[in-house]
N, C-alpha and C positions, 0 to 999 in steps of 0.2 A: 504493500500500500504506500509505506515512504516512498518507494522505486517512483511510483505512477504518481505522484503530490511531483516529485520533484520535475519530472519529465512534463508535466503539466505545466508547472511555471518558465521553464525553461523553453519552452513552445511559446507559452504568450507574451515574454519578452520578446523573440525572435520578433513574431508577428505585429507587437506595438513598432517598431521599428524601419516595415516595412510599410510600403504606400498600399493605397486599397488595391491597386492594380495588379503589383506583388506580392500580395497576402493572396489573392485571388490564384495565382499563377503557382505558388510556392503551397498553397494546400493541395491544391488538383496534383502540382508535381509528384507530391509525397505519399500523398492518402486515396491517391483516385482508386487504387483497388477496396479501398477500404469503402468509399463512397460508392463504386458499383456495385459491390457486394449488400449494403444496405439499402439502396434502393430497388435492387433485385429481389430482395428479401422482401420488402414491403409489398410489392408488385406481387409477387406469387401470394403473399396474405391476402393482399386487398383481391383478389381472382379465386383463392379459394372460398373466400367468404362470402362472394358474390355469387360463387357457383352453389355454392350448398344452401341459398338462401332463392336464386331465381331455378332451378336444374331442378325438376321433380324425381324422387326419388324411384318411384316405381315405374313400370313398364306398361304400354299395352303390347308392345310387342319386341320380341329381339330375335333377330337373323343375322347368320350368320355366311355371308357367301366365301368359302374359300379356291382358294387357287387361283384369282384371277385380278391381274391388275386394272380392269374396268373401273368405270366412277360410278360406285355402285355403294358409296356409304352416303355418313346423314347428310342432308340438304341436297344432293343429288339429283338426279331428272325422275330418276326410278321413285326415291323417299320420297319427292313432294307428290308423283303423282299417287303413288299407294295413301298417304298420309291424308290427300285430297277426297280419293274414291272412299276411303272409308273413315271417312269424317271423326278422326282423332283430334282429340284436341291438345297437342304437346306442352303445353303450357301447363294440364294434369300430372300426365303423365309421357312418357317417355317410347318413342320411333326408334328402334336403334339398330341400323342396319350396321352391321361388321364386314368392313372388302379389306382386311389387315390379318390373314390366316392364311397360312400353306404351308402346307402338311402333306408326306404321302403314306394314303391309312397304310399299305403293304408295310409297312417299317416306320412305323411312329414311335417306337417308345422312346427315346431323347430327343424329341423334339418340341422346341418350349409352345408352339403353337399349340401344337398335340395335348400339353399337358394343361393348358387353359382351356384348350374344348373342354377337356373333359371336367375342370373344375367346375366349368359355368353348366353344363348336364348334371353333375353333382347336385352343384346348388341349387337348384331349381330356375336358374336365371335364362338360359338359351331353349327358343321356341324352336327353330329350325334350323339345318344346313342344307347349302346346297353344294353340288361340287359336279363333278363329270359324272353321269349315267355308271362307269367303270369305277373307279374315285368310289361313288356311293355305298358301290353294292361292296366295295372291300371293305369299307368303314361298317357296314351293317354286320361284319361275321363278329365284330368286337362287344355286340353287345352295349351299346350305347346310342342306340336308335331305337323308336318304338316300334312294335310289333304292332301292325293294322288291323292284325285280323280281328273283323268281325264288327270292325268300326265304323262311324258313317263316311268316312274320306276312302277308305276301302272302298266301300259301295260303290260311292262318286264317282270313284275314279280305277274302278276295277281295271279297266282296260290299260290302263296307266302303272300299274304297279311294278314295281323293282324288287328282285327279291333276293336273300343273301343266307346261305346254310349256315347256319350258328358255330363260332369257334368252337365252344364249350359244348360237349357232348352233352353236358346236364339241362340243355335248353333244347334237344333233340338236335335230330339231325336230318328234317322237312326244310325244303327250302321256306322261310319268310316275309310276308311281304312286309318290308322295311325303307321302303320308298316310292315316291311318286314324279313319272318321269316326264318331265318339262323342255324335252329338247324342240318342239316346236312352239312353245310357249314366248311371249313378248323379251323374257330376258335372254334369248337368243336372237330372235327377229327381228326386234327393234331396242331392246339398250344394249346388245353384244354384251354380255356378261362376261358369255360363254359361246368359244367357236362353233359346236357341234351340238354333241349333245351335253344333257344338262337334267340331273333328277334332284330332284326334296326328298329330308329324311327332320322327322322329327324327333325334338329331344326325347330320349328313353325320361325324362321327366320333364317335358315339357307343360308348363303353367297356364299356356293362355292357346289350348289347340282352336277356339274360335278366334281365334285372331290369322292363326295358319290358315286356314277355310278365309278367310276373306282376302289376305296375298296369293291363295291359289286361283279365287274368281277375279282377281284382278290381271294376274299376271297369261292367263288362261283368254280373256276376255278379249273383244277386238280393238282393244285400244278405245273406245267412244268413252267420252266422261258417264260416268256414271256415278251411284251412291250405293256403296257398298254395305252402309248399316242397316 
């Protein structure tokens, strides 16, 4: 504490001494890291405090699209039009498309993507992925995608199903239907997502599956405005 008293006065000599032009020049000189580092610091408080006070915490929906570097997260062509057609109000709650994932399911297990999928399936946070038709059905044998059968998107979209033989012997060994295949769907035709083909697979804990059923009649749809609620 002496050390820092005396370093103190020894400073404000200096500085009485000098014109305000060189007080100006000879702090910046010396302390500028000091001074960016605290206004850095303020700027990330004053951001976190604005986030966690306008940012609604909850979701109505969260999608995942991986492998592909399209503009296919939030504010996007695709987000405002989904967000439009089915009359969300983000100001509630939370739109939140992910195009920041790639991963290959054949050999994920170190990879940090890989291990955030699957935390946000864990936690009940991720609605859907989407990825390549092949991509899909490799991720479906791990057991982290929901099983359709018998459900009303099943139904829907019988004809559309992706299906993926279960790794684990203990989940049988019938192939699954474990996705819904969108390679002629808008997010290849008209936002290029994805070159080719292109299927959905929902969370094996997926939170909000009516919110999946209204991105699939959107993204299924011919494009005209509509109202998805």
């Amino acid at each position: 504490m002496d050390a820092l008293k005396r370093w103190y006065r020894a400073e404000r000599r200096k500085l009485r001494a000098l014109s305000r032009r060189a007080k100006i020049e000879y702090i910046w000189q010396y302390y500028k890291l000091w001074i960016i580092g605290i206004v850095a610091l303020l700027s990330f408080s004053v951001y976190i405090a604005v986030h966690r006070l306008t940012v609604p915490a909850d979701n109505w929906f969260y999608i995942t699209f991986a492998n592909t570097y399209a503009e296919a997260g939030n504010g996007s062509e695709l987000w405002r039009g989904f967000v439009d057609a089915a009359g969300y109000d983000v100001r509630e709650k939370n739109v939140y498309f992910n195009n920041s994932c790639y991963f290959d399911p054949s050999d994920a297990r170190y990879n940090a993507y890989y291990t955030y999928f699957v935390a946000y399936v864990e936690a009940g946070t991720l609605d859907a992925i989407t990825m390549e038709r092949d991509d899909l059905t490799l991720l479906g044998t791990r057991g982290r995608l929901l099983d359709l059968s018998g459900g009303t998107l099943a139904e829907t979209y019988a004809d559309r199903l992706v299906y993926a033989v279960p790794a684990n012997p203990e989940y049988g060994s019938d192939p699954l239907p474990i996705g819904i295949d969108l390679s002629d769907s808008r997010l290849v035709t008209e936002f290029h997502i994805y070159n080719e083909s292109c299927a959905l697979g929902l969370s094996a804990n997926c939170p909000h599956p009516e919110a999946v059923a209204r991105f699939l009649d959107y993204v299924l749809s011919d494009g005209a405005e509509g109202d998805l609620s």
